[in-house]
N, C-alpha and C positions, 0 to 999 in steps of 0.2 A: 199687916197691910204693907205692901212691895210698892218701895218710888220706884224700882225697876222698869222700865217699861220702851217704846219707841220714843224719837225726841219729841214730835208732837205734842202730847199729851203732857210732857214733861214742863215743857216750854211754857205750855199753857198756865201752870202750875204760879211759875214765875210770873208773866203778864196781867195774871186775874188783879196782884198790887199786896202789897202786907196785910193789910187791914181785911180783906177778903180771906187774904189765907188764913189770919189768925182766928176767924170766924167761923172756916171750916173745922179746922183745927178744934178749938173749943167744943164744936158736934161731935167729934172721934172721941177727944177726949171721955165727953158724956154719955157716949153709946159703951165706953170702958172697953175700947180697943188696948190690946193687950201690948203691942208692940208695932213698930212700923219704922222702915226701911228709910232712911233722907233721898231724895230723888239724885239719880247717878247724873248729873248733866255732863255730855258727853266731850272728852279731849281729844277732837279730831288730831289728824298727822299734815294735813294740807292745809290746816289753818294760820292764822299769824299766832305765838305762842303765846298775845296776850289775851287772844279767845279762851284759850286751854287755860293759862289762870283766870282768867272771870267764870266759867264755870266752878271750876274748883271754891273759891271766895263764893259764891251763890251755894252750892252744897253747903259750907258752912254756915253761911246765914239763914236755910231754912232750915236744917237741922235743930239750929239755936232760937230760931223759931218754934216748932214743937215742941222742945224738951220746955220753954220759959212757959208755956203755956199750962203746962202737968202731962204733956203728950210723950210716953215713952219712946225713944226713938235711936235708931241706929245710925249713927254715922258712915256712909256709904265715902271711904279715900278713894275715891276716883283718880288719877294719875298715870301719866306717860312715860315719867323720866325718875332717874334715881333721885335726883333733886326733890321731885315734888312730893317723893315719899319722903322724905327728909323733913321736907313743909312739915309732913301731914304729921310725921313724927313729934313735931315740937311744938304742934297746934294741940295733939291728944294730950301731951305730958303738961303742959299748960294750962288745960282744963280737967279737974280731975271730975265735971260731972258727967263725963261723954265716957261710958261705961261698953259701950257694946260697940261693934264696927260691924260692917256690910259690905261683902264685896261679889262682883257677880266671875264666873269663868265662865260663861256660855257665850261670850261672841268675842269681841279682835282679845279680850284676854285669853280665850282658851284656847287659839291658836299654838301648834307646837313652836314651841321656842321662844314665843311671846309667852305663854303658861308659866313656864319655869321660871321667867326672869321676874313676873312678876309676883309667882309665889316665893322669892327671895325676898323682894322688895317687903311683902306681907308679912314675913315670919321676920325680919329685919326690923320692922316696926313694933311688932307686938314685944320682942324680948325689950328692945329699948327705951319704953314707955314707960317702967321702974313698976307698973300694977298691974294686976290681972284684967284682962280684957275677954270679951265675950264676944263671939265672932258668929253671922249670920252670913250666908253661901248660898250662891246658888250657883249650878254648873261644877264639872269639875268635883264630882266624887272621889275621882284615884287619889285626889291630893289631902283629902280630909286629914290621913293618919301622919304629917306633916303639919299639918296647920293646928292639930287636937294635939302637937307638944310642944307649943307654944302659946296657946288659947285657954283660959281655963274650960272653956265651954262652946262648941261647935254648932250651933244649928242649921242642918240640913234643910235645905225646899226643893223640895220635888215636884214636880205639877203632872208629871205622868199618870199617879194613880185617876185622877182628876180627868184628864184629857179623852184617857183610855176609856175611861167607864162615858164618855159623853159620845164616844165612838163606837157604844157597847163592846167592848174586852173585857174579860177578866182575868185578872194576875196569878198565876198558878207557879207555886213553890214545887220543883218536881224533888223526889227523894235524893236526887246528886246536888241540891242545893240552888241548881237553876232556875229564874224569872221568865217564864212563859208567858206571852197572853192569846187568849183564846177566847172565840165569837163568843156572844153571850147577847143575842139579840133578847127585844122584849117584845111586849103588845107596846103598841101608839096607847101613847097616854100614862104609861103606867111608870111609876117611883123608880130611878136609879138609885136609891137611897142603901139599898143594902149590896148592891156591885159595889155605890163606891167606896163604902163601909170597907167590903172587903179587899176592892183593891190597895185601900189605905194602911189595912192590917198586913197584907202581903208584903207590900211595897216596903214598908219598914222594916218586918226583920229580913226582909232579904238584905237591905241596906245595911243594917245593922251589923249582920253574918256576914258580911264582907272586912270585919276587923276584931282584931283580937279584943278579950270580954275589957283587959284595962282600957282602950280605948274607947269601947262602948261605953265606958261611964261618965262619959264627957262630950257623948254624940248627942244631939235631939235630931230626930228627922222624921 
């Protein structure tokens, strides 16, 4: 489950009150949700900079929220500045049960030159945390075999195969190793169940085939 999402919803998240959340929460838990994302609350650049820490403090308290509950849950370091990866550094090393991190590169991170600086900031924190850490991604593919030498463990989220097959496409591997997609209309009415089967199969090792095999043993995607 992805706290990724627009602020809205996010916000929403916050405002329903603890006692609401923790109730949701307890339902994830017992549905045996396998894993789930802390919600990124967002550090505008035109805010006052105590907005950007009160987001940041609020990811950690629902974070700590979920995990106190039995809810597995990735800590999503949200952050602007080198500083605040610093926070976030001595907040992970602090707590040795916050196991996994989440970070997104598909909007102002994955900007060129914002990308890079904060894929320093990332690999900066992971070496310095003293224990292995397990990282959840979304956006930002090229960067994986960078982040998977610092990570013990990398998982990929793709939403393409997902998107494409609700758009009817299907993912075609051609023999030089290229990700095709091509029409694949249906009848009204009838199961996308095995398009998105397939684009889900495609989609991976194409992903996959995109890094050398030692890296692949530290990919999930």
């Amino acid at each position: 489950m992805s706290g990724t999402d627009s602020d809205p919803p996010i916000e929403n998240w916050w405002q329903i009150g603890r006692d609401n959340r923790l109730a949701v929460v307890r339902v994830l838990r017992d549905l045996e949700v396998v894993l789930a994302t802390s919600p990124n609350y967002s550090v505008f650049v035109d805010q006052p900079r105590w907005d950007n820490l009160h987001s940041m403090k609020r990811i950690g308290i629902v974070q700590g929220e979920m995990l106190n509950e039995g809810l597995q849950v990735a800590l999503h370091v949200n952050g602007r500045t080198e500083t605040d990866f610093q926070r976030w550094t001595d907040y992970v090393r602090s707590r040795p049960e916050i196991q996994i991190l989440a970070y997104e590169f598909a909007t102002g991170t994955g900007w060129i030159g914002r990308r890079e600086i904060h894929l320093e900031w990332l690999t900066k924190l992971a070496s310095e945390v003293g224990r292995p850490l397990d990282l959840v991604m979304r956006g930002g593919i090229e960067l994986v075999p960078a982040l998977s030498s610092v990570f013990a463990r990398v998982t990929f989220i793709d939403t393409s195969a997902f998107m494409r097959a609700m758009k009817r496409r299907r993912a075609i591997l051609t023999e030089g190793g290229k990700l095709l997609w091509r029409a694949a209309p249906t009848e009204i009415g009838s199961p996308l169940d095995e398009l998105l089967n397939d684009n889900v199969v495609n989609v991976t090792t194409w992903i996959r085939s995109q890094f050398p095999a030692s890296q692949q043993e530290k990919l999930i995607a």
